[in-house]
C-alpha positions as CSV (number, residue, x, y, z in Angstrom):
1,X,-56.8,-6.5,-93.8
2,X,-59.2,-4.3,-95.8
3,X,-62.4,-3.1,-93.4
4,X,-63.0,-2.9,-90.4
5,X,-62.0,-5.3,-87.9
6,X,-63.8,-6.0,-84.3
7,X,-63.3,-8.5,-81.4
8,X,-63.6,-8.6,-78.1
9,X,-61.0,-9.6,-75.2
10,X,-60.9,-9.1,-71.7
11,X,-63.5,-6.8,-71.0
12,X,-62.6,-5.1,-74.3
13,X,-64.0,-4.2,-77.6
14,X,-61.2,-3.8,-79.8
15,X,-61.4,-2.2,-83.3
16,X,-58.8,-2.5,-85.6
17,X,-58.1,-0.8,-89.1
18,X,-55.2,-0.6,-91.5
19,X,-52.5,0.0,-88.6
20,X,-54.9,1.6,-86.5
21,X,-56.1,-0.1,-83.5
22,X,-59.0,1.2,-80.5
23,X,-59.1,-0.4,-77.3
24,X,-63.0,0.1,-75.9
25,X,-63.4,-0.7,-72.1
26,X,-67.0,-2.4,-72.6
27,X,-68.5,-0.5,-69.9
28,X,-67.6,2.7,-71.2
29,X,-69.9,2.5,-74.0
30,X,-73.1,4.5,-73.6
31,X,-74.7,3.4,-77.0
32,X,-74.0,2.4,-80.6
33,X,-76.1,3.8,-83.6
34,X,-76.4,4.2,-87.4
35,X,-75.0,7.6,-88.4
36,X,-77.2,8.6,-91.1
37,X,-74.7,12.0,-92.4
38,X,-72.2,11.8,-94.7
39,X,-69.4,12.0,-92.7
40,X,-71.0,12.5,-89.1
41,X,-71.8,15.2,-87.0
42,X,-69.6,15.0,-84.1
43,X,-66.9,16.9,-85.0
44,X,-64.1,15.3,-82.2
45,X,-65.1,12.1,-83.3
46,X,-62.1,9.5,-83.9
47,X,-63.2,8.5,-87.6
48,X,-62.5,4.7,-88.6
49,X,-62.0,3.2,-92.1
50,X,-62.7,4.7,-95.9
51,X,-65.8,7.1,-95.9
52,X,-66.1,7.2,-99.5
53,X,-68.3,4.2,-101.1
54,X,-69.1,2.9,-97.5
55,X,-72.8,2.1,-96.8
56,X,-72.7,1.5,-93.2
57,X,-71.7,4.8,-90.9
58,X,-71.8,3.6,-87.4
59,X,-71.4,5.8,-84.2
60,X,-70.2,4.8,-80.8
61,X,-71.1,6.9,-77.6
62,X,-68.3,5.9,-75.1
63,X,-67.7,7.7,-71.7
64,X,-64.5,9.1,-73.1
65,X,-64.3,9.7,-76.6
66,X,-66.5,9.1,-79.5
67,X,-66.1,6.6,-82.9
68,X,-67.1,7.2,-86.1
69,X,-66.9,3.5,-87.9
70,X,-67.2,3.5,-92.2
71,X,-68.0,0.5,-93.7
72,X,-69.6,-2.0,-95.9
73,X,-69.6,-4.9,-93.7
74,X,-73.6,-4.7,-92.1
75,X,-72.6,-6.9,-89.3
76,X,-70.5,-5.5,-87.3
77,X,-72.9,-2.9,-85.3
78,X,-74.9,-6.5,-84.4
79,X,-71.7,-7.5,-83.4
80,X,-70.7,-4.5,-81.2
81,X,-74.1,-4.6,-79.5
82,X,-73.7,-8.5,-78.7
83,X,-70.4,-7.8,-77.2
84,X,-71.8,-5.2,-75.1
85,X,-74.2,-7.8,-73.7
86,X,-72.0,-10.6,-72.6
């Protein structure tokens, strides 16, 4: 497993990354966004997958604590947001 993985399971959004792995209650999640910085702004953010040669920087707002996802796969903020509405 290269990039970034992301399913959902039991109310969950679970991220997953080299042996790294997030569990995400899906009702914790305020909002999900393109990070346009280089390596984003919020400095206590939990940082997620290569952030060199990445095109996609994705940001997740959670109740908690916030993500920081790098990647090349365009999808997977679509697919975060869809989860979030089942």
């Amino acid at each position: 497993m290269i990039g970034i993985n992301v399913k959902e399971k039991d109310g969950y959004v679970i991220i997953s990354w080299q042996f790294s792995k997030v569990e995400i209650t899906k009702s914790d999640i305020i909002e999900v966004i393109d990070d346009d910085t280089y390596g984003g702004e919020e400095q206590t953010a939990v940082r997620m997958g290569y952030p060199y040669a990445t095109t996609e920087r994705i940001f997740i707002r959670t109740n908690k604590q916030n993500y920081i996802l790098f990647t090349n796969n365009t999808s997977i903020k679509g697919k975060i947001e869809s989860m979030m509405n089942k």
